[in-house]
N, C-alpha and C positions, 0 to 999 in steps of 0.2 A: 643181683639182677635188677632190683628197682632202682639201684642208682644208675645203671648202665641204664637203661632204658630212660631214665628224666634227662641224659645229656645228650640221650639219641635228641629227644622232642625238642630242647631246649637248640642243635644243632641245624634239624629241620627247618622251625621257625624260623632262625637266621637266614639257612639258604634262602628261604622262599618270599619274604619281606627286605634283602636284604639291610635290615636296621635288628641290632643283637634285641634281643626281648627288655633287658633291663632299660632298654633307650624307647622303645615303642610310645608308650603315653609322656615322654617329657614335655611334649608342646603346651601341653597343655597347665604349664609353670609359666609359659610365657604370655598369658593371656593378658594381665596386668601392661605388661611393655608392648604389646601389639595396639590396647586401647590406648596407650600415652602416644607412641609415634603416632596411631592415627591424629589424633586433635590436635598434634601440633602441626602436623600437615595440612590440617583443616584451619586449623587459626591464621597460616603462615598465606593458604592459599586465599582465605579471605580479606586478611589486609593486603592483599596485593589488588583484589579485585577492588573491594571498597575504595582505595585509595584513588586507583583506577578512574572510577564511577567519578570521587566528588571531584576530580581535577578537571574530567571531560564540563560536567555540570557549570564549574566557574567557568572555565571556558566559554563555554554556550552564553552563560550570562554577560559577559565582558562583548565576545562579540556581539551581540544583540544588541549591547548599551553604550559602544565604541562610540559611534558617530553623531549619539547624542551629546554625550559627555564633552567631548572635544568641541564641539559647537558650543558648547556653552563653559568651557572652564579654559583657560592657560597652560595650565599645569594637568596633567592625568596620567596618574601612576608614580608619584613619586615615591623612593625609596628611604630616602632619609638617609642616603649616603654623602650624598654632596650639599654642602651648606647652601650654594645659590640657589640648589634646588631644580632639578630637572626630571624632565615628563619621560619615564619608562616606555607608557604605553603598554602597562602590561599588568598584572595582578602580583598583589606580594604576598607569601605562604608563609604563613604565620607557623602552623600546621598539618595535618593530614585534613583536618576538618575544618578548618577555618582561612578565610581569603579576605585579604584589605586591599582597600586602593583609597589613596588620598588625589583630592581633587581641589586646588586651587586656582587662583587669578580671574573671581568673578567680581562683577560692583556687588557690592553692600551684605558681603559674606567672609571673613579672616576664610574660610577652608571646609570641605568639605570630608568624611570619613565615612565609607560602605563598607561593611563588616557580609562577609557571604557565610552565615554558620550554618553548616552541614550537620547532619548526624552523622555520630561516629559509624561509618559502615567499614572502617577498616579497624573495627574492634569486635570480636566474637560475639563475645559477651554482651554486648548492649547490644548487638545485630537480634539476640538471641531475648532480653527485655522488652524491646521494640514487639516482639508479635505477642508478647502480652499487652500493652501498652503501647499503640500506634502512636508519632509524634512526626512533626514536618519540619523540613526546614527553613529557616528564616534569613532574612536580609533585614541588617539595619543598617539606618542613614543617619548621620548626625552633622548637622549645619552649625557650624558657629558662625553670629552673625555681627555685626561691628555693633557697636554700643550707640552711635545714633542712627540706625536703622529697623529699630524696631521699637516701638511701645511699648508700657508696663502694663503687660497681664500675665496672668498664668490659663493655657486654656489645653485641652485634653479632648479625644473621642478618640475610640475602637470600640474591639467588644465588653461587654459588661465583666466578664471574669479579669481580663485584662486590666479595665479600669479600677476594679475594685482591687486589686493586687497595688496597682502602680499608687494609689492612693495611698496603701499604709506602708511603701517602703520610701515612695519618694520624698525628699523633703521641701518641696514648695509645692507640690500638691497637697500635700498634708494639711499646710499652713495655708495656702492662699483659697484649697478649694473643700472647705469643709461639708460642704451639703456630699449627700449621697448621689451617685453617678445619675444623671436625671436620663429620662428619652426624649431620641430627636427626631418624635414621630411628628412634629411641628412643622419640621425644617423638609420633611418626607425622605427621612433615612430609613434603612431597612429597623427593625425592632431590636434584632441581636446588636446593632451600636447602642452605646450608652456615649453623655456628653458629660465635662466635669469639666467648669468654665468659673471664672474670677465671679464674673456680672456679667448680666446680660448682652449688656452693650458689646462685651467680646464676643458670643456668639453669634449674634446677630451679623458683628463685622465680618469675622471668618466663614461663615455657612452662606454665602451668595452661590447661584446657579452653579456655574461649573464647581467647587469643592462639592457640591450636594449631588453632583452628576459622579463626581471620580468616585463618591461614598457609597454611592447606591450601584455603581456598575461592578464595583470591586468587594463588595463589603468580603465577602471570603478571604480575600485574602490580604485584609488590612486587621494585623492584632492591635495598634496604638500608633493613632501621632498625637505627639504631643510641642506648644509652643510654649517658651517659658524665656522671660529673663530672668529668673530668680532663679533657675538651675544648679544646683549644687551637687548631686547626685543622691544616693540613698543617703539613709537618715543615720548620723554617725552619732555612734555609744560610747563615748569616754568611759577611759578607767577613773573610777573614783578617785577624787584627790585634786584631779587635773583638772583644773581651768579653761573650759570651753573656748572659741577661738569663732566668730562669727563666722561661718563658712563663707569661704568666695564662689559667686553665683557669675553667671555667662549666658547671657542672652543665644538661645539656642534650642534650634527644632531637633525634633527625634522620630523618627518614623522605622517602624517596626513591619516589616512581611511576612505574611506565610504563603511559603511556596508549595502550589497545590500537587497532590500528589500525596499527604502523608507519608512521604518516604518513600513511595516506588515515583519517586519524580525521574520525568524524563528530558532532554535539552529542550524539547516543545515548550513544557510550563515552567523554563526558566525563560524564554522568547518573554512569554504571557505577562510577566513582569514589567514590559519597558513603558506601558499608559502610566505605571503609579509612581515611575521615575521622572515622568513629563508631571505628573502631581506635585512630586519634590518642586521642581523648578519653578514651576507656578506657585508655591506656597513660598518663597523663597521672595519674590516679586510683589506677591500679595502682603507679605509684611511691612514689606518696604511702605507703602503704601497706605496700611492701615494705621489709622492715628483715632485715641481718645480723644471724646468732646470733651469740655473743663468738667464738667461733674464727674464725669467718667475718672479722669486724671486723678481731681479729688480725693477719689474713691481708692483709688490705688494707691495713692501716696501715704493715707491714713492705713488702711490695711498693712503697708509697708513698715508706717511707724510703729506698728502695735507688734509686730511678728517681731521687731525690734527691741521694743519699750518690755515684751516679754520672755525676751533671750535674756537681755543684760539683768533681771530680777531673779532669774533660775542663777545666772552664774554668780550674781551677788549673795542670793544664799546660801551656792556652795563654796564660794572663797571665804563667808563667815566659817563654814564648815570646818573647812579644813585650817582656816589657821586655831580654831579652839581645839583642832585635834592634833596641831603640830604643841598650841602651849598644853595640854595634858602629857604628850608626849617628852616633854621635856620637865615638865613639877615630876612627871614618873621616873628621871631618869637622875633628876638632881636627888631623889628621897631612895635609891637605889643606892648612890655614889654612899651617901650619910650611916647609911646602914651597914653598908662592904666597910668602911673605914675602921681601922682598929686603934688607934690612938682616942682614947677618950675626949683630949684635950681637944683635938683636930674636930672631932664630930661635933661637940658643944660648937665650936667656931664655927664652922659651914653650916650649921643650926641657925643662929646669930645669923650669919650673912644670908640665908634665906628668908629669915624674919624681916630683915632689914629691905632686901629688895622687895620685897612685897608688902611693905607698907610704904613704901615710896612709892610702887604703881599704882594702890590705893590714893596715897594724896594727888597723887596728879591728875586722877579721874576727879578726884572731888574739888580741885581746883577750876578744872573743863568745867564741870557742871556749876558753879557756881557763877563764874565768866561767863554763860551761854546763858544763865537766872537775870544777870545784872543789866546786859545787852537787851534781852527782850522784853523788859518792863520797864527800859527807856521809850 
């Protein structure tokens, strides 16, 4: 009777749920797969928006900056498909977060390069970093400038965190501007700029009315310009061993934007960018322009010889380095060979002929030295 009676219950249940009782709670096996299809529906949904978002944005900023660029460049938008080089007219997508446009054919500039860097919003995950850690997007400019249109300095202003960053990675700031990021509460720039300038005389030159107007209307949203012929980029670490290689250096400005918004920016405050685009171009003119007095010149030229005179002494004492570690390297490898060898007779010999070559490197230093005794107390 008690088993008849548990298959009536078990029968009931069925009709009345239609789902058999052994099946009732399985969903809840699928809870792990319900949360995974969610977040990738969520990750999938939001790189389509983010992507969305940063394409509208360059946009905004391109057209905003269209009719200045063309007025003042030949070329705008090339892609680097065609060797003669021709004007697209349009942004190239490096990708989802990042937009170039190269700009040529002005006087007294090789080319110009606009870098549009987005935050990753078509990535979850850093969408999801971001509201710990707010960050903005930025625009950089980079001017190469022909080599007799501009003077030898190194000169620098943005913000102070900026400056003091760009000092220990770059390497002609390093070198050329050793003092600590000064303020250009002189010059009447807002306090959050700092300056990091060769000599005087260059800031003086660069800081006239309008630069000190574009500095104080904009300061928010200017991280770093920087003017340099001695541009090399960050400061490279050889591998031990290697023989240093004087870097080639490129007369060439750098201007760095933060576009305001911290991240909910909208096409309005990429508009709000185009004054410090008309800054580029003026600064670009203003170099042209700007020339050292003779002291000033001077001043550069010894500076120049000394970052010099003190590169070639670091690699002279690392090419002493390494070739005493190439001849240890090799006495270790001749006194390896002498010991593997199994002929008694054989090893005496290569013994001998290692005596022998090493006392003939000896006389011939002692001959140098004696010739270089007899020369000099002539």
């Amino acid at each position: 009777n008690h088993h008849i009676l548990e298959g009536f219950l078990k029968d009931h249940v069925t009709l009345k749920t239609g789902v058999p009782a052994h099946l009732q709670n399985s969903w809840e096996s699928y809870y792990m797969e319900i949360l995974m299809v969610t977040g990738l529906l969520a990750y999938i949904m939001n790189y389509i928006i983010g992507k969305n978002k940063n394409s509208r944005l360059a946009q905004a900023w391109f057209n905003s900056h269209r009719e200045l660029l063309e007025s003042n460049f030949a070329l705008v938008g090339d892609d680097g498909t065609s060797k003669e080089g021709t004007s697209t007219g349009k942004l190239n997508q490096e990708n989802e977060h990042i937009y170039n446009l190269w700009c040529s054919g002005r006087v007294c500039c090789e080319g110009m390069l606009i870098q549009l860097k987005f935050l990753k919003r078509q990535d979850l995950l850093n969408v999801l970093a971001r509201m710990m850690r707010p960050v903005c997007d930025q625009v950089q400019v980079k001017v190469t400038l022909n080599d007799e249109d501009m003077d030898t300095f190194v000169f620098a202003v943005g913000s102070r965190k900026a400056m003091a960053r760009l000092q220990k990675e770059l390497q002609d700031l390093s070198e050329f501007c050793g003092d600590k990021p000064k303020s250009g509460a002189k010059y009447g720039i807002p306090e959050s700029l700092a300056i990091l300038s060769e000599m005087g005389e260059v800031t003086d030159g660069v800081m006239d009315n309008k630069m000190v107007h574009y500095l104080t209307t904009h300061a928010d949203k200017i991280e770093s310009i920087h003017f340099s012929d001695q541009f090399s980029g960050p400061k490279v670490m050889q591998e031990e061993g290697q023989p240093l290689k004087l870097p080639e250096t490129k007369k060439t400005l750098l201007f760095t934007f933060n576009v305001p918004g911290m991240g909910n920016t909208s096409p309005k405050d990429m508009d709000s960018l185009l004054p410090l685009m008309n800054m580029v171009i003026y600064s670009i003119d203003k170099l042209k322009k700007l020339r050292l007095n003779r002291e000033g010149k001077q001043k550069a030229d010894r500076n120049r010889a000394r970052v010099e005179e003190n590169f070639l002494k670091h690699t002279h004492a690392q090419r002493q380095e390494a070739a005493q570690t190439r001849r240890e390297e090799k006495k270790r490898a001749e006194k390896e060979r002498i010991m593997n060898e199994e002929d008694p007779d054989r090893q005496r010999r290569l013994e001998v002929c290692v005596c022998i070559r090493g006392g003939t490197v000896r006389q011939k230093k002692l001959n140098r030295m004696v010739l270089h005794t007899r020369f000099s107390t002539r």
